[in-house]
N, C-alpha and C positions, 0 to 999 in steps of 0.2 A: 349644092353640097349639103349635108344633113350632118348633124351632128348628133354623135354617139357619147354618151359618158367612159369617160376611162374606166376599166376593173376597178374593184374596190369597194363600188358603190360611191367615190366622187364624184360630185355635180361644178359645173362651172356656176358662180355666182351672180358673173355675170348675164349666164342665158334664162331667155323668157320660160318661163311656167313656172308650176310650187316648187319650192323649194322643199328636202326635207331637211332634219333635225341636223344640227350641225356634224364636223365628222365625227367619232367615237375616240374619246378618251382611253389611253389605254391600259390607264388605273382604274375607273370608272367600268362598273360590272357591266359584259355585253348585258344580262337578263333583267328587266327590272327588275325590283323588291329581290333582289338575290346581293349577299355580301361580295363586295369586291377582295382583290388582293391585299395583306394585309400589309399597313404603314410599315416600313422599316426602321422608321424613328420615332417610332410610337413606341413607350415605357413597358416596362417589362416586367410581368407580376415576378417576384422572388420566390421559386419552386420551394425553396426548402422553409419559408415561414410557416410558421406555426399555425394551423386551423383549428378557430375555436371550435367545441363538440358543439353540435345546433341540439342535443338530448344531456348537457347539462343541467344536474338538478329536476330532470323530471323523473316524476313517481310512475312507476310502471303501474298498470290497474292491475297486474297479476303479486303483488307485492303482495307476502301476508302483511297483516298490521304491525309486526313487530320490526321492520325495518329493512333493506334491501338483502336479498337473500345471496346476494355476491360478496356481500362486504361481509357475510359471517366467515367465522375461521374453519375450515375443517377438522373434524377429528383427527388429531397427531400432525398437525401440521400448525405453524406458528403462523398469527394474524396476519394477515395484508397488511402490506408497508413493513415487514420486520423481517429483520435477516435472524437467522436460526445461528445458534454458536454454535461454532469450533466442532466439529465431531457430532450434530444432531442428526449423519445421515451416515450409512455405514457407506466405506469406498472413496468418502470426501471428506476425513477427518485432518485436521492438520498433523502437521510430521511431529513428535515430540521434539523438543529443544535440547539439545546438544550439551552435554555437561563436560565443561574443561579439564580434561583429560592431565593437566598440568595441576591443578587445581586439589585433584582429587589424589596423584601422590607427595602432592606436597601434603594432605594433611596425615598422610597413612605415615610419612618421611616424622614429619612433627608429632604423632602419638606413638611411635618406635621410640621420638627418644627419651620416652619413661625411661626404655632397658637398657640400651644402648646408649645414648647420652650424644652420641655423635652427630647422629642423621636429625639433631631437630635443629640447629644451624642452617643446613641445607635444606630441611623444611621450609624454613620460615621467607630462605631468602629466594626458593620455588615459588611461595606462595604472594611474595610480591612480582616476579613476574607474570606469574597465572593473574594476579589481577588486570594487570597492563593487557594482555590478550583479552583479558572476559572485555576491558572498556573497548580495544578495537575491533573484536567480533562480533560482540553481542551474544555471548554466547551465555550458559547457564553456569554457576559454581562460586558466586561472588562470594557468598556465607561461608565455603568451604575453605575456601583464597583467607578468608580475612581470618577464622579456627585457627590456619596453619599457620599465619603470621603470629597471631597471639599466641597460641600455645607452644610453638617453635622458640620466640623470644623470650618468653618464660621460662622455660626448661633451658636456655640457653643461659640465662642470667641465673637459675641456681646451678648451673652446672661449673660456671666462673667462682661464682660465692661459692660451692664447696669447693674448687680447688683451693681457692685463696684462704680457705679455712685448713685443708689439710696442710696446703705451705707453713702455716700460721704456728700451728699446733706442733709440727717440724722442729722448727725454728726454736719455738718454747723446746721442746723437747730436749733439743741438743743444748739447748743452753743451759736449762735445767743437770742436764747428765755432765756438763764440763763443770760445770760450779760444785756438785756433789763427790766427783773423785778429786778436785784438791785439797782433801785433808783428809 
């Protein structure tokens, strides 16, 4: 009987003649000098870290001598590294700020009551709520808020002092006119 090796390319170890190379690993690349399959638990570079520039700090030969001609500013347009304010581009200007609409008759309610006398009371006591909104909105008219407070409470306090001045004057009056007709 003669002996065949099984498919495969297995050799019995025991049978006479060369032997080849042992069997083939089957991590181990079939071709030499060619990479095998890659380790599964083998670490794992971090995609999102940071790469350093390998053309940091080098001088381009095409630089004039006054320095890189990237980093200059364009005409009308604000240096590198700098943000431009508020409004330096038509289309993306910011919204104007909002003026407290509380705010603003309370101080119109406070300088009526030059004529009227009445409405600066409710000026003034407008003008401390318009404050309380401008602190939890954020909104514009604080100067105006605080006008309608002071000149509200002002005009409210001569407007007490002249009544309590014309009761005053009253008072004298009729006292004066009782004491002149008994005799």
């Amino acid at each position: 009987m003669s002996y065949s090796p099984p498919p495969g390319g297995w050799q019995d170890p025991s049978a006479a003649g060369p032997h080849s190379a042992p069997p083939a690993d089957p991590i181990m690349p079939a071709i030499p000098n060619q990479p095998g399959p890659a380790d599964p638990y083998a670490p794992v570079a971090d995609p999102y870290a940071p790469v350093a520039d390998p053309y940091a700090g080098a001088k381009s030969p095409y630089a004039p001598p006054g320095g890189d001609p990237y980093a200059a500013a364009m005409p009308g347009y604000p240096p590198p590294g700098t943000y431009p304010p508020p409004g330096a581009y038509p289309g993306y200007a910011m919204p104007p700020a909002r003026t407290n609409t509380m705010a603003i008759v309370a101080l119109v309610l406070s300088l009526v009551g030059f004529a009227s006398c009445i409405t600066a009371p409710i000026g003034a006591i407008m003008g401390h709520v318009a404050r309380k909104q401008i602190r939890e909105t954020g909104e514009q008219g604080e100067g105006m808020a605080t006008a309608a407070i002071i000149v509200g409470w002002i005009l409210t306090a001569l407007l007490v002092a002249g009544i309590i001045f014309y009761i005053v004057m009253i008072v004298i009056a009729i006292g004066a006119s009782s004491t002149s007709s008994s005799y």
